[in-house]
ROTOR-46833 format. One record per residue: x, y, z of N, C-alpha, C in turn; residue in one letter. Coordinates in steps of 0.2 Angstrom, whole numbers, plus 5000, padded with zeros to 4 digits. Example, Ala and Ser with C-alpha at 12.3 -4.5 7.8 and 13.67 -1.06 7.14 Angstrom:
REM residues 2
506649725039506249785039506649845039A/506449895035506849955036506450005039S/
REM end
This chain:
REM residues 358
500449945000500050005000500450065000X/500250104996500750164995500150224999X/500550295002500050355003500650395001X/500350424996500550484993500250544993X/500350614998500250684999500450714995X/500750714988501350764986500750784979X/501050824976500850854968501250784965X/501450814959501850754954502550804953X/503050774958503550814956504150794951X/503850764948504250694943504250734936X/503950774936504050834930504450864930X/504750894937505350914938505950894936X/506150814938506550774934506750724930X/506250734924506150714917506650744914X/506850734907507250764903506950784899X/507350824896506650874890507150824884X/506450824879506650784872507350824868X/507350894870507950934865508350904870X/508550854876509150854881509150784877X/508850754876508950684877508450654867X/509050594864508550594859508950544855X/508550494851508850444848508450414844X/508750364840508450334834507550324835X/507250334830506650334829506450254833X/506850204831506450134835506750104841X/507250144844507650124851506850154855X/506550174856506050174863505450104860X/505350094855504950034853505549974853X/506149964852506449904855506349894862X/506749944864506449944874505749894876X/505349924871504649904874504649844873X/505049824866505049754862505349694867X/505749714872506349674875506049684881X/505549724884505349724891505849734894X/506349794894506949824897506849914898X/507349924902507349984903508350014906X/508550064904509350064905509150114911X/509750104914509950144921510850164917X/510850234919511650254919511650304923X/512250304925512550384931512950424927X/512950484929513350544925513850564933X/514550544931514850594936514950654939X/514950674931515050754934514650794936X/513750774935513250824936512950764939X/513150714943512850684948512250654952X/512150614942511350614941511350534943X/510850494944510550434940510150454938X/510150404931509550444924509250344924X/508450354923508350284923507850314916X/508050244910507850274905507350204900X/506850234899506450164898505950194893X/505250174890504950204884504250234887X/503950284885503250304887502650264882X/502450234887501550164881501450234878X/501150294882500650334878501050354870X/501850404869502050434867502450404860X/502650334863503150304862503550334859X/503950334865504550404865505050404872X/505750414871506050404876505550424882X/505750374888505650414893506250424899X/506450484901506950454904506850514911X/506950504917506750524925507650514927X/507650574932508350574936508150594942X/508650564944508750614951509550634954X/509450644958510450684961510550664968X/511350634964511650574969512250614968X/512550634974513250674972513650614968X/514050644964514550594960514350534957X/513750494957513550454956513950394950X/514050344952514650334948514250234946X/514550194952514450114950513750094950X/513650074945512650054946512949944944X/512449934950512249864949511349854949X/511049824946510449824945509949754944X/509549754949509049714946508349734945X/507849654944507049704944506849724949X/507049734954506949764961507349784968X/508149794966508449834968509049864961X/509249934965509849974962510449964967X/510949954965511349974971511750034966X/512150084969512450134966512950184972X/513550184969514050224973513850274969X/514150314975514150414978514850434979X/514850494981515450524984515750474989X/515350484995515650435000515150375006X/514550354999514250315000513950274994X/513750184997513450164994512850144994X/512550164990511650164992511050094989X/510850074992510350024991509550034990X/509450054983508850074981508050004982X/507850004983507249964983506549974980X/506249944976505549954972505349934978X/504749994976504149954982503649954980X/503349964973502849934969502649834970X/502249824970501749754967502049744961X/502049694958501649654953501149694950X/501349734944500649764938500649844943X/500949854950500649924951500949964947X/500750034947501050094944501050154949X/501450184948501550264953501550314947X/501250354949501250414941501350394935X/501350324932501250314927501950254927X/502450244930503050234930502750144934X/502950114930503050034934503650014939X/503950044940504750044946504550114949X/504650104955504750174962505350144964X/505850144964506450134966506650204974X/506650174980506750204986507250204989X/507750244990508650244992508150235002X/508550165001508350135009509050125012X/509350095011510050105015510550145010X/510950175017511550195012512150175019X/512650165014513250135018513650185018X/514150205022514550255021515450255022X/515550235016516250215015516750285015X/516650325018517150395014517250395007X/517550445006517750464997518150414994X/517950344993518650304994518650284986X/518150334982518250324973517950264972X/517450244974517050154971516850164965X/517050124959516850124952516450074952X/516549994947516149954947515949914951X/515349914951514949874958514749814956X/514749764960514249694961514149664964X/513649594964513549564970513649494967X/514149454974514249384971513949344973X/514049274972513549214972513049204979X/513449224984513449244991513149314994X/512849334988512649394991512849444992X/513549444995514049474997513949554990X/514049594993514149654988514849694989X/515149694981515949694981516049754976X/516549784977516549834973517549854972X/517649894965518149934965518349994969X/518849984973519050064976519550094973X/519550144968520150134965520450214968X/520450234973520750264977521450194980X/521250164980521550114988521650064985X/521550054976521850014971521749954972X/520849934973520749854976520149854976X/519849784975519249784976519049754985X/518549774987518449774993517649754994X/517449764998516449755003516649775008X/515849795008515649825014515849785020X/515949865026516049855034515449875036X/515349835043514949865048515049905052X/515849945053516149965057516650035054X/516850005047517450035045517150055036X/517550105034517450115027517350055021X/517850015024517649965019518349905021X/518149845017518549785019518949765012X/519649765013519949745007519749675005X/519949674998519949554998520349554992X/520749614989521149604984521549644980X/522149644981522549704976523049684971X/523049714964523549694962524249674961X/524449614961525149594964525649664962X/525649704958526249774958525749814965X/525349804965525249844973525449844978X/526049874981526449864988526049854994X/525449914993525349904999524549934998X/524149915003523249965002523550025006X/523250075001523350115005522950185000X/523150245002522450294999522850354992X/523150304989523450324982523050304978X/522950324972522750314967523150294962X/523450224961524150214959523950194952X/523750144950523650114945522950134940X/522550174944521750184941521650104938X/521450064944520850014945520450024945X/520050004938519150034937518549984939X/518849934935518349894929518349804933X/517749794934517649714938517049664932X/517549614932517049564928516849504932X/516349494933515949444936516049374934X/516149314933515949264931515549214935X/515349174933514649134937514649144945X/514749214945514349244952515049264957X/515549254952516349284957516749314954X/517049374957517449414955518149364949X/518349394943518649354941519149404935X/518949464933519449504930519149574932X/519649614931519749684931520349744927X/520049784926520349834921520749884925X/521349904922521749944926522049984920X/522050064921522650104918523250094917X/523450044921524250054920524350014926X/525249984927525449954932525849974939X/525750044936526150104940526150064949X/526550094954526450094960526650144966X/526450204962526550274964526050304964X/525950344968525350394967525250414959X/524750424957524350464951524950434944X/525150384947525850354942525450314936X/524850324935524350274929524250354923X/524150404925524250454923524750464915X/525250454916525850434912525850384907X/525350344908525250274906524450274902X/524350334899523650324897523450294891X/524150294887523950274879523850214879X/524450184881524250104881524750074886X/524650114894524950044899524149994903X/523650014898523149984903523149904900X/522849874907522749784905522149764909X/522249694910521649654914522049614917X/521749604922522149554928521649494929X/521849434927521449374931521749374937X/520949394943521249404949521449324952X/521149264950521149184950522049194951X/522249194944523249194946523449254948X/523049294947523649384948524049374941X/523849334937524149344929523949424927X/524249464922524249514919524049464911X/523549474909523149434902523349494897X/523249534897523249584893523549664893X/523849694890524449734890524249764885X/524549854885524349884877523549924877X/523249924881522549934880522650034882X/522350064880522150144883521650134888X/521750164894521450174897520550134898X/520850074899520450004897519750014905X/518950014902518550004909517849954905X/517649944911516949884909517149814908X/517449784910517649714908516849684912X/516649634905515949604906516349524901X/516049494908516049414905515249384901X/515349384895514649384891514649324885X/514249274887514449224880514849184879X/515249174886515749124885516449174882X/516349244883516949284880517149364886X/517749354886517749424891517849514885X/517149534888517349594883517549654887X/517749724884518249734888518049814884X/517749884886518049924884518849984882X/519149974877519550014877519550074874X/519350094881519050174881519450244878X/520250244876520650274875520450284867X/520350214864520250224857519450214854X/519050224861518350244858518150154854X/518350094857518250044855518049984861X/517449954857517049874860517449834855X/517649764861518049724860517949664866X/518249614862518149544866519349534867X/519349484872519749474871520049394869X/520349394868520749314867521349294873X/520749234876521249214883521849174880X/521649154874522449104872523049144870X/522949214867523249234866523449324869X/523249334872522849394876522949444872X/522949444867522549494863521949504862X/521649594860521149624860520949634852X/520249614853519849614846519249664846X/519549714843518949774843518449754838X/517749764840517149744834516749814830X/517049884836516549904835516949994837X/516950044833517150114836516450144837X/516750184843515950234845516350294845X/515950344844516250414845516250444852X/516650414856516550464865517050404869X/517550454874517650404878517150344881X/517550294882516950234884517050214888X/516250214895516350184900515550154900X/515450104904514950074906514550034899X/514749974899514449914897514149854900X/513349864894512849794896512849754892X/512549694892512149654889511349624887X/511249624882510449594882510549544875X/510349504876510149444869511149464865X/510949474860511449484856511649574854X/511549594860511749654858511949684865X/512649734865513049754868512849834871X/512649874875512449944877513149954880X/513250024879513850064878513550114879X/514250154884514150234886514850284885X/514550324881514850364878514850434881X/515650474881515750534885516050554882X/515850644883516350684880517050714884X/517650724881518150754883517850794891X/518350784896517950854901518550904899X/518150964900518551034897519051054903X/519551054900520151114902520351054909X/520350984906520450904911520850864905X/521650874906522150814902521850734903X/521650724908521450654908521450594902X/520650654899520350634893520750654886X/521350684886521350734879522050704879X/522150704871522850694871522850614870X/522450574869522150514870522150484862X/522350444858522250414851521350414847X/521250424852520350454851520150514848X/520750554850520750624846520850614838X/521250584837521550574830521050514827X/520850474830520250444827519450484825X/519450514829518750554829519050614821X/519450644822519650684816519750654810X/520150584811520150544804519350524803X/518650514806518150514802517750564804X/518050614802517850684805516950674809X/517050654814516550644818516650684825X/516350734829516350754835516050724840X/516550714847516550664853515750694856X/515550614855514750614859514450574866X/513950614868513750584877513150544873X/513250474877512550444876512850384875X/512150344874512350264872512350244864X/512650194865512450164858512250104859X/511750064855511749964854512149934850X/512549924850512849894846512749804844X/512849774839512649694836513149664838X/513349634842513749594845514249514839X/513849524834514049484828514249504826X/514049584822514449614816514549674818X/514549704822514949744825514349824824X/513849814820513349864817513049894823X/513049974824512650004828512149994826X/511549964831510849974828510350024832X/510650064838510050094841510850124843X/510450224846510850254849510250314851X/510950344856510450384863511050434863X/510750494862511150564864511050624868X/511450634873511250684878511450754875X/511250784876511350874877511150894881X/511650984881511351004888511850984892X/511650984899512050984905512450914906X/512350864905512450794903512950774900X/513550764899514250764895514450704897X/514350674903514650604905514550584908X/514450514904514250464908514750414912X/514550374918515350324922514750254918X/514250224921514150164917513350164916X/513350104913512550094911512250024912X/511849994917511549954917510449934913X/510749864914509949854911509449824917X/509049844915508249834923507949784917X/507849744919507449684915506749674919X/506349654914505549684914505149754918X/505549784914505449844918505349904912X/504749954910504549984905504850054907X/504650054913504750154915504950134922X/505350164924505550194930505850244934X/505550254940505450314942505950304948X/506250354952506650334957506550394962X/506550404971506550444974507350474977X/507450534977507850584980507850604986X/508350654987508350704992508350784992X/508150804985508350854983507350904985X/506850854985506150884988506050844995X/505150854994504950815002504750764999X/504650744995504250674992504450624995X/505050624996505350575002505250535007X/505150625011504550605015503750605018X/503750615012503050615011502650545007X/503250525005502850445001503150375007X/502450355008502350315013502150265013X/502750185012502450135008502550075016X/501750035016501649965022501749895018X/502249865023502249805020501749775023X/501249725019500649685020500449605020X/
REM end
């Protein structure tokens, strides 16, 4: 049972159709797949939950503000998502078949954990339940304390020691049948901000099983997703999706997008990808083989998604942000899920929507 006192403040944060806008059949595919995408923008420290409207048929896409919003893990009934110095645990509290404003998910920020600023990137949960994330301040993947910022369980063997350097820029965690099993790093550095130096091509992937280094040469490599019996692997420097070859650890690009790339899903046979533009007057981003790629097809660096065809490498559906929105950190998929809505802390609605377990 829901009780809600509020107006509809969910107009407030909607995106207008000139912010947000994409191929004439990406909101009719959504509807076709019974899916909906969730992604975070870090710099204007949104989650955007982005799904189709029945009446309009037409993007639908709702936000709200989480400072720094960065790792999304998602199902059809919770979000988890890291923050500045927290990670938060979103909950539906809709039924089966209910609706709130129009929206089939109400997603509720019910717990949040508070890890300090410790830079959590990719999030997920293992076979065990257990919720496990990249700290790539402290160069390791870790989970939650009941006491303490958080718990290490792994660093890479160049890493001396845990500690609150940024040495490597460890980003990127791949799942396999429910356990942590690879991850993406800048560089091998073991100095502070020493992955920095290393942006063209000192990034790799670590099989965390041996502490093997598989793969060497990548830009500024994130999103590593184990999908199909294949590990794919953003390499975000040169603006390309790609799988890798465990026999040979070489990387095979299928596909260029025009935007740094972070945040990789999957559904059926096709691959969801998030695209960022340069941030201004930030070497990070710049100076990167992606510049000389976007000039060679004279194409300017874009925010948004694209689908890409996991076979043959074909964009078939694509999502562009304008406006305030330049970057995105990752994008996950909400399965059976048409439109979703989620609560803030930015109004009263918060406090004012009042849901009984029955």
């Amino acid at each position: 049972m829901i009780s809600d006192t509020t107006h509809d403040p969910s107009v407030l944060n909607t995106i207008h159709e000139h912010d947000i806008f994409g191929d004439r059949e990406f909101p009719t595919w959504l509807t076709q797949q019974q899916i909906s995408l969730a992604c975070t923008t870090y710099q204007t420290s949104r989650l955007i939950l982005i799904g189709a409207a029945p009446e309009t048929k037409k993007i639908s896409a709702f936000w709200r503000i989480f400072d720094r919003a960065m790792g999304l893990y998602c199902t059809r009934d919770r979000i988890y998502l890291s923050s500045k110095y927290q990670l938060w645990q979103l909950d539906n509290v809709l039924t089966a078949g209910g609706q709130h404003q129009g929206y089939d998910r109400l997603y509720i920020p019910r717990i949040a954990y508070t890890t300090g600023d410790i830079d959590i990137h990719d999030v997920a949960v293992d076979s065990s339940g257990q919720v496990i994330f990249i700290s790539t301040l402290l160069n390791c993947i870790a989970t939650l304390s009941d006491r303490h910022s958080c718990k290490p369980l792994w660093k890479p063997p160049f890493i001396s020691q845990y500690i609150n350097e940024d040495r490597c820029h460890l980003n990127g965690l791949a799942m396999v049948a429910g356990e942590a099993k690879y991850v993406t790093a800048s560089s091998q550095s073991d100095v502070v901000d020493g992955w920095r130096d290393r942006r063209q091509n000192g990034g790799i992937v670590i099989d965390i099983e041996s502490d093997n280094i598989i793969v060497t040469g990548l830009s500024m490599p994130h999103s590593p997703r184990w999908y199909q019996d294949k590990l794919w692997v953003l390499n975000s420097g040169r603006g390309e999706l790609g799988y890798v070859d465990l026999d040979t650890g070489n990387f095979h690009a299928i596909a260029f997008c025009p935007g740094y790339l972070r945040g990789l899903a999957f559904w059926q046979n096709r691959a969801i990808v998030g695209l960022s533009k340069p941030r201004g007057g930030d070497k990070t981003f710049s100076g990167l083989e992606l510049d000389e790629l976007l000039i060679k097809k004279d194409a300017e660096p874009r925010c948004g998604i694209m689908v890409i065809d996991i076979n043959t490498g074909t964009i078939v559906h694509w999502v562009r942000f304008e406006g305030v929105v330049t970057e995105l950190y990752d994008v996950q998929i909400i399965p059976e899920v048409q439109r979703a809505m989620a609560l803030g802390f930015q109004s009263e609605e918060i406090a004012q929507l009042i849901t009984l377990e029955v």
